[in-house]
C-alpha positions as CSV (number, residue, x, y, z in Angstrom):
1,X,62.4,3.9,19.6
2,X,58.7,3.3,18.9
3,X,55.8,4.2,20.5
4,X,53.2,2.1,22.0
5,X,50.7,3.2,19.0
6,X,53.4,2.8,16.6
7,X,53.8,-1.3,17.3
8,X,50.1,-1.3,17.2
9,X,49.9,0.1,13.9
10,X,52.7,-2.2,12.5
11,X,50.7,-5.2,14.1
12,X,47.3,-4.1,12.8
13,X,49.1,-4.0,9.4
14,X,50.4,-7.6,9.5
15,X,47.5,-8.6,10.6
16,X,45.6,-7.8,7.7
17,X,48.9,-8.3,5.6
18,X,49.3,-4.7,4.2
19,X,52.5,-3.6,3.0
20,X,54.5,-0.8,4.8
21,X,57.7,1.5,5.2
22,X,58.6,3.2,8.3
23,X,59.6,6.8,6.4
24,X,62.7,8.0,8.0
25,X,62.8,11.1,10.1
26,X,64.5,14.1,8.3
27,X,64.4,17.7,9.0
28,X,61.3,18.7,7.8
29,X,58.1,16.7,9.1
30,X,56.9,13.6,7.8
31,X,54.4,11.0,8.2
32,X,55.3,7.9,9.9
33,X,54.1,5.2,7.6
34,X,54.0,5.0,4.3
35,X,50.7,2.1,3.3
36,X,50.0,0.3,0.0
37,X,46.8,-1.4,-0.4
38,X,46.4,-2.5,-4.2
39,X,47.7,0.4,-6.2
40,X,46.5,3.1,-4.0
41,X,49.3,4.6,-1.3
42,X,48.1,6.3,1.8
43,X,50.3,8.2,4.5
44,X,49.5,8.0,8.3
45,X,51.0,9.8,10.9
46,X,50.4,7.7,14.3
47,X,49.3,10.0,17.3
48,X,48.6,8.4,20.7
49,X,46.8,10.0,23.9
50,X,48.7,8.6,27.2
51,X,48.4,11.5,29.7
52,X,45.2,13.8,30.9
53,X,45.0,14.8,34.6
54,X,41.4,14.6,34.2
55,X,41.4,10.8,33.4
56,X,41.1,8.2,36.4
57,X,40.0,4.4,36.7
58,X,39.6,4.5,40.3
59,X,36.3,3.5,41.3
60,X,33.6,6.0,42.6
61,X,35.7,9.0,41.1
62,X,34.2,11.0,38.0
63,X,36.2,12.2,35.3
64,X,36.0,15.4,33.1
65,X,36.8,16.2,29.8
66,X,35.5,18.6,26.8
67,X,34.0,16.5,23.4
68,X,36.7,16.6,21.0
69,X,39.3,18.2,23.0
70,X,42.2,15.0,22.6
71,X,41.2,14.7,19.3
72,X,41.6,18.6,18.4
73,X,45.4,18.3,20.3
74,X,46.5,15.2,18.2
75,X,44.7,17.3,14.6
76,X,47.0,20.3,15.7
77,X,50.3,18.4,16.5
78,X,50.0,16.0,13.1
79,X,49.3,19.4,10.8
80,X,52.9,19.8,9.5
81,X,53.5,16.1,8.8
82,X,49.8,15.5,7.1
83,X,51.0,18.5,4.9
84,X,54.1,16.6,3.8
85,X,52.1,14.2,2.4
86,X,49.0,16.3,0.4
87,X,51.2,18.4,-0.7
88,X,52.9,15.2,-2.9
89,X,49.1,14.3,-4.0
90,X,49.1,11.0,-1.5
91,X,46.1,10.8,0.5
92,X,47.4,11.3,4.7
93,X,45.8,10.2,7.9
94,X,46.1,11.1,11.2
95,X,45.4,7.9,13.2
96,X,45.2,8.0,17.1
97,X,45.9,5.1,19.8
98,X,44.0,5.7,23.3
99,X,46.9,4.8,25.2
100,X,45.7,6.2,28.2
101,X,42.0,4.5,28.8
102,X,42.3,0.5,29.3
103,X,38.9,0.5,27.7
104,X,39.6,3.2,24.8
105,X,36.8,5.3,25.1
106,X,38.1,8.4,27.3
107,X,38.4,11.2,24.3
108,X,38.3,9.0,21.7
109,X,34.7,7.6,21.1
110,X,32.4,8.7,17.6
111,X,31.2,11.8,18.9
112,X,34.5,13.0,20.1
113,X,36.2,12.5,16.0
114,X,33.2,14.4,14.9
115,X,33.1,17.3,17.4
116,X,36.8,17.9,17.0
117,X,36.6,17.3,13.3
118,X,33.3,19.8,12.9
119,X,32.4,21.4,15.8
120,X,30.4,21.0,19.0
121,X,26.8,20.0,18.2
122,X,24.6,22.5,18.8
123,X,20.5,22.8,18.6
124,X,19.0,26.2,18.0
125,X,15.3,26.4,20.2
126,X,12.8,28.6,19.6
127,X,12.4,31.5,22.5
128,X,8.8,31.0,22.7
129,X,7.6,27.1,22.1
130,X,11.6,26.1,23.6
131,X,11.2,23.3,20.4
132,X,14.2,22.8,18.7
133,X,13.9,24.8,15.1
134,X,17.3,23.7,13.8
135,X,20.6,22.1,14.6
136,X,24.4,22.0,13.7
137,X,28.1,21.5,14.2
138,X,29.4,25.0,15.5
139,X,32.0,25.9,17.4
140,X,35.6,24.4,18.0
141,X,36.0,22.5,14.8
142,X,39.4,21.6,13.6
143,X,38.4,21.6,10.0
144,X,36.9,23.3,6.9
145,X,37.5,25.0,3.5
146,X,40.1,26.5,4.1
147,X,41.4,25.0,7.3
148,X,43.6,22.0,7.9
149,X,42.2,20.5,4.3
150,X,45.6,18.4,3.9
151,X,44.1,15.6,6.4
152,X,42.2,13.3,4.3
153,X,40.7,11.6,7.1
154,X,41.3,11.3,10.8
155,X,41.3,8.1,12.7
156,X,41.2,5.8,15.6
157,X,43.3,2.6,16.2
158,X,41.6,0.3,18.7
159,X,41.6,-3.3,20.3
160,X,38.5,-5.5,20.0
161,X,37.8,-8.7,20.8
162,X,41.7,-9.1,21.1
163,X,42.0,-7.9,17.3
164,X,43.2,-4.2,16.1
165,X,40.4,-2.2,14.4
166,X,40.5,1.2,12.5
167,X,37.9,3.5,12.2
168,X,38.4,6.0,9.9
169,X,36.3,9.8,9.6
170,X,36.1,11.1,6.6
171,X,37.6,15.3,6.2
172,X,34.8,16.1,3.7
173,X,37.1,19.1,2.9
174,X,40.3,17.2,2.2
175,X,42.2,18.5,-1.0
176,X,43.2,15.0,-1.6
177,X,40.7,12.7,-1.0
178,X,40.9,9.1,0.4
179,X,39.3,6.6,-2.2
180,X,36.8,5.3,0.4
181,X,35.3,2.8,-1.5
182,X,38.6,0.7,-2.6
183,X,40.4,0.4,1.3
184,X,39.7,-3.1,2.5
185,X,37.1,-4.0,5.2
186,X,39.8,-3.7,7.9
187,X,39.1,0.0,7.7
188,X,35.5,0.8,9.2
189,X,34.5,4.5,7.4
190,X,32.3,6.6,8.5
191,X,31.6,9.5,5.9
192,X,30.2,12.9,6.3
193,X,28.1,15.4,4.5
194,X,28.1,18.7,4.9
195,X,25.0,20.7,5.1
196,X,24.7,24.4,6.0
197,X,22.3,26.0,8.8
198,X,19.6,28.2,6.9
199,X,17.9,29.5,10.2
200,X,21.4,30.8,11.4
């Protein structure tokens, strides 16, 4: 049986008439959909959030959460069947569906992909003038040179306007990398450079 953020995918897919297979489960992990656009072939695996005791849309009542922390869940339970796919040279995703939030922001907005991705933004100040002297993704992050590098991007399935929308966040340390510039418009991307601290 599918999953809510499984029928989404499929839909966003017709929509903007992409070919697809649903790969069949076998008894090592695999990605859930094999894509082609043009000649290129991508693997997602489809993650959705649907349960956090922290989450409420009753009025007057604030929620809680940690920046990143759904996204850093969904990165660690997709790592074995992203691997499948890098390690047969396709590029893999990890695409999530906010199943949870009618509004699909709770975990899942810009700064939550990028935290989880990265690390926890962080600003180093000066003890003296308390000015900010330098600032960086630090703690927390999901990925790196030598960590979780089969995820060749990480991204977010989403309703707007009535229409399905993909973002997609580049892994600037992905061993194989997602040819950015030939994906159709469909797919918003949002690519990364990595710099390095030199006061730290």
């Amino acid at each position: 049986m599918k999953t809510t953020s499984e029928l989404e995918f499929e839909k966003f897919l017709s929509e903007n008439a992409l070919t697809f297979h649903r790969i069949v489960e076998q008894s090592t992990p695999r990605p859930d959909y094999l894509v082609q656009i043009g000649d290129l072939k991508v693997l997602f695996e489809v993650k959705e959030i649907s349960e956090d005791e922290n989450f409420t849309t009753e009025p007057l009542k604030v929620y809680r959460r940690t920046l990143g922390d759904h996204i850093r869940a969904k990165i660690g339970e997709a790592r074995r069947q992203v691997q499948y796919g890098a390690k047969q040279g396709i590029p893999s995703v990890l695409l999530i569906y906010n199943n949870l939030d009618p509004i699909h922001l709770f975990g899942t907005e810009d700064q939550d992909f990028i935290s989880a991705m990265y690390g926890a933004y962080t600003v180093v100040l000066d003890r003296e003038s308390m000015k900010a002297v330098d600032h960086f993704h630090g703690r927390n992050k999901s990925l790196g040179e030598a960590k979780n590098t089969s995820f060749s991007a990480v991204g977010r399935l989403y309703p707007v306007h009535g229409k399905l929308e993909v973002t997609l966040f580049e892994n600037a340390f992905a061993k194989v990398k997602l040819p950015f510039d030939v994906l159709p418009s469909c797919f918003d991307v949002k690519r990364v450079s990595i710099t390095y601290s030199q006061s730290v």
